[in-house]
Structures are given as structure tokens and as C-alpha cells.
Residue, then its C-alpha position, 0 to 999 in steps of 0.5 A: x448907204x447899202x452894199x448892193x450885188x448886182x447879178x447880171x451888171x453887163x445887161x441893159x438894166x444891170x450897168x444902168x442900175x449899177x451906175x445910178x446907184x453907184x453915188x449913193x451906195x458901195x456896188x459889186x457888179x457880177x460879170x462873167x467872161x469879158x471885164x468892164x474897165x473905168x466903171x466908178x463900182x467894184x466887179x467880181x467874175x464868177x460863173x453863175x451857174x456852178x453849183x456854189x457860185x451863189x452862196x460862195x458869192x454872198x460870203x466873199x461879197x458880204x451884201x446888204x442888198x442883192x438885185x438879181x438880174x442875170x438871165x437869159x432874156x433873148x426868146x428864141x435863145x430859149x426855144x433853142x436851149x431851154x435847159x439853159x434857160x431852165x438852169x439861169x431862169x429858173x434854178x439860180x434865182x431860186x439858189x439866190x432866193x434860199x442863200x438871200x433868206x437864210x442870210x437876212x439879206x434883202x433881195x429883188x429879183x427881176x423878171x418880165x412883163x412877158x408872163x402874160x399872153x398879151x390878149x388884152x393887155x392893162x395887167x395887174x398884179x393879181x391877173x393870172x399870167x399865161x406864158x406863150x413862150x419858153x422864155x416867158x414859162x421860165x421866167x414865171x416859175x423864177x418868180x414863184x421859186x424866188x417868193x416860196x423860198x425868200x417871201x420878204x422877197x421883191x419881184x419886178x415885171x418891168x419894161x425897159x429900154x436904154x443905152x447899153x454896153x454894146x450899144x445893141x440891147x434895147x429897142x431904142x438902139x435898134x431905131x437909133x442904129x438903123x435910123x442913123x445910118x439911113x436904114x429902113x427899119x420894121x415897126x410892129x404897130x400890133x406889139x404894144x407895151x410900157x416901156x420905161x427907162x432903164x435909168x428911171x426903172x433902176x432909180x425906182x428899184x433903190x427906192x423899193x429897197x429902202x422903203x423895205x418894200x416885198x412881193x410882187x410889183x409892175x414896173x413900167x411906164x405910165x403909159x403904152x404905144x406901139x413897137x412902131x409908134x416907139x420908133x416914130x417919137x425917138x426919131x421925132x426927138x433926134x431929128x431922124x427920119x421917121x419915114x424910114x420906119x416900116x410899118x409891118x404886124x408881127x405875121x410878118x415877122x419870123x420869129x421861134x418863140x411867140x410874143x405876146x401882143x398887149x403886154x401893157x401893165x397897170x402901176x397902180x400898186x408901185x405908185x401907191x407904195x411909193x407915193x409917185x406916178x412911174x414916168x411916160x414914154x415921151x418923159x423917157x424918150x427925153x431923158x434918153x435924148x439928153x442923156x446922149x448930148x451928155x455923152x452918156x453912150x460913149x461912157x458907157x462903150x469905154x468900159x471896154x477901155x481901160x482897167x478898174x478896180x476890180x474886187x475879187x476873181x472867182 
């Protein structure tokens, strides 16, 4: 059993990350503002981005392990704030990098698939990345701050979806929300990507951790579709009507940062290290739909219920 921090536990990844590792390891998740109640791990509120935040955390938390998912991930956000971007993209996972180093504690840091331009797609590892986008830029240089000062370091570019806290993170949401209440919806069948799980892509994270695993990894799912063709097979799978799904490229779309079009990953490097396939689209669709007959969605929104335990408050 490791002592894991998680940064960044209230995202998509991070409060799916932290759930799946909460059976088998002690987890501290990492919150800002609003708290998280009846979660099953310890959290800690903190804010990130004041100058001590990151080696006061490791002392006061004491981790074998530290995932770092914190981040600014909405693009536009970027375009419009990239000092901000620059200081949580950039600057923190670099401070966590040195702290995580200088400590001899184990860390994963998260980035994206969005490194790359996306003008031909089936990236490796070794590809060159070309960011289009603040977002993206940033990103990368967190990649390279993080293996320059931490080289025992892993590095994830991952796609994902899931359920989340708000019920509003994922691409999954957003055709389940629309669709459930009869909404028309766009689906760029120009955008392609690997999405994979977020409970399938966490359970894959532990693993490279315990298998001593450092550098660079693609994490995705073994296969690509469309944004569009995404939408059409979740409705497939719970009986919503794909029909409301609107076929558009993303020209018709306004967007401020651009977005890469192919950004489908090959996991020739994760498979190999771990012995196992990532899982298909269609397997995560699956595993989201029962998840949802478990009433994983309502446990996730009743965080925001009743108090837990909470470690410490800095």
C-alpha cells in the first residue's frame, strides 16, 4: 500500500483516480476552494499556487506517491489568461518536479494529447509535438520542466472521459446531457481522438507506478473515432436518440484557441511495459453505462453532501 497525493482531485481524472485507488492505497486528495464530503480518502485545501504550497504540502502530507493532475485544461481559458496558464501549466508542475526529486518520492504528472498539431495523427512518443494553442504550449513545456528536474519522472498524454463531480467535465456528459433532455447537440466528425476511460486510465496510472515505471508514456484507448461517432455509439448504449446528434466540422464552430484535428495516439510503449492492450472505446462506453446502472453518478454528486474526513487545512 503506497500514501498517494493527488493534485487536481475535484477534475474528471482526479476524483476518479482517487476513488479507484482509494481500495488499495491511503489517498490525500488536493482541493482548492469548495470541499468534498463522504469521498472514502482524506483531502487537504490548499492553494497551489502560493509559493510554498508545494514542498509545505509534501512535508505535512508525507507521500510515497504524488500524481499531479492539477491544471488549467479549458483552451480558451488559456488564450484569455495565459499568465495563469504559464504559473499552473507550467511553473507548479516544475516546483513539484524539484520538491518530488529532492525528496525521493515517486511522481506522475499529467499532460495531453494536444501537444501535437493533429495533421496526421497515430502519434508516438518519439513524434515531434507542435502545440497550436496556449493551452497545448504550455502543457508541453510542463512536460519538459517536469523530466529535466525529476528524470525518474512519469509523463502521461492521455484522453479521457467519464462521469464527474459536476456532472459537466467530459465529453460524455455533454451528449448524455443534451441527448437526455431531447436536445439537439453538434458532433464534429473532423475531431478525432482515443478516448479512454477515466476509471480505466487511473487504474492504468497505479500500475506504472508500481511497476517503477519513468519518462514519457501515451495513454489512450486502443482505438479512435470521432467527436460525432463518440456521441452516436453513447446514445446507442443507453437508448438515446442518436438522431439529435448534428453532424457539423469544427469551421463551424467558434472557438479562441484551435484544436488540433488527428490527435489519435499509438500505446505501443504503455502496452509493452505493462504486458496488456489499453481497452477500446466501445469497452469504455460499456463500462460507463454500467457504471451509471450502479449509481456511480449520483456517488460521485453527493460529495457535495455531507462532511468527511478532512486531513489537514493550509
Amino acid at each position: 500500500m503506497a500514501r498517494i497525493l493527488i493534485t487536481g482531485v475535484s477534475g474528471l481524472l482526479g476524483i476518479n483516480l482517487a476513488l479507484e485507488a482509494a481500495g488499495m492505497h491511503e489517498v490525500i486528495g488536493v482541493l482548492h476552494d469548495h470541499p468534498l464530503y463522504k469521498t472514502g480518502f482524506q483531502t487537504v485545501h490548499t492553494d497551489l499556487l502560493a509559493s510554498d504550497s508545494p514542498p509545505r504540502l509534501l512535508d505535512e502530507t508525507q507521500p510515497d506517491w504524488v500524481i499531479h493532475c492539477a491544471a488549467i485544461a479549458d483552451l480558451d481559458a488559456c488564450e484569455r489568461q495565459p499568465e495563469l496558464a504559464q504559473c499552473l501549466n507550467v511553473d507548479l508542475p516544475s516546483q513539484f518536479a524539484k520538491e518530488t526529486n529532492r525528496r525521493g518520492i515517486r511522481l506522475l504528472h499529467i499532460s495531453t494529447d494536444a501537444v501535437f498539431d493533429g495533421r496526421r495523427g497515430d502519434y508516438s512518443e518519439g513524434d515531434r509535438p507542435s502545440p497550436l494553442s496556449i493551452y497545448a504550449s504550455t502543457k508541453l513545456a510542463g512536460e519538459e520542466a517536469v523530466l529535466a528536474a525529476n528524470p525518474e519522472a512519469i509523463v502521461v498524454r492521455p484522453n479521457f472521459f467519464g462521469w464527474s463531480l459536476n456532472g459537466m467535465r467530459s465529453l460524455a456528459e455533454f451528449f448524455y446531457n443534451h441527448l437526455s433532455a431531447n436536445k439537439h447537440v453538434p458532433g464534429l466528425t473532423d475531431r478525432f481522438s482515443c478516448p479512454l476511460l477515466a476509471n480505466d486510465l487511473a487504474a492504468v496510472l497505479l500500475r506504472m507506478l508500481d511497476r517503477g515505471l519513468h519518462g514519457l508514456y501515451h495513454v489512450a484507448s486502443a482505438d479512435s473515432l470521432s467527436k460525432y461517432d463518440f456521441g452516436v455509439a453513447l446514445a446507442q448504449r443507453f437508448g438515446l436518440d442518436h438522431n439529435l446528434i448534428d453532424a457539423i466540422t469544427a469551421k463551424e464552430m467558434s472557438y479562441a484557441a484551435q484544436r488540433a484535428a488527428h490527435l489519435t495516439l499509438r500505446t505501443d510503449k504503455i502496452s509493452h511495459a505493462l504486458g496488456e492492450l489499453m481497452p477500446s472505446v466501445s469497452a469504455g462506453i460499456e463500462k460507463l453505462y454500467r457504471l451509471a446502472q450502479e449509481g456511480y453518478r449520483e456517488r460521485l454528486q453527493s460529495m457535495a453532501g455531507q462532511p468527511t474526513n478532512v486531513l489537514i487545512s493550509t
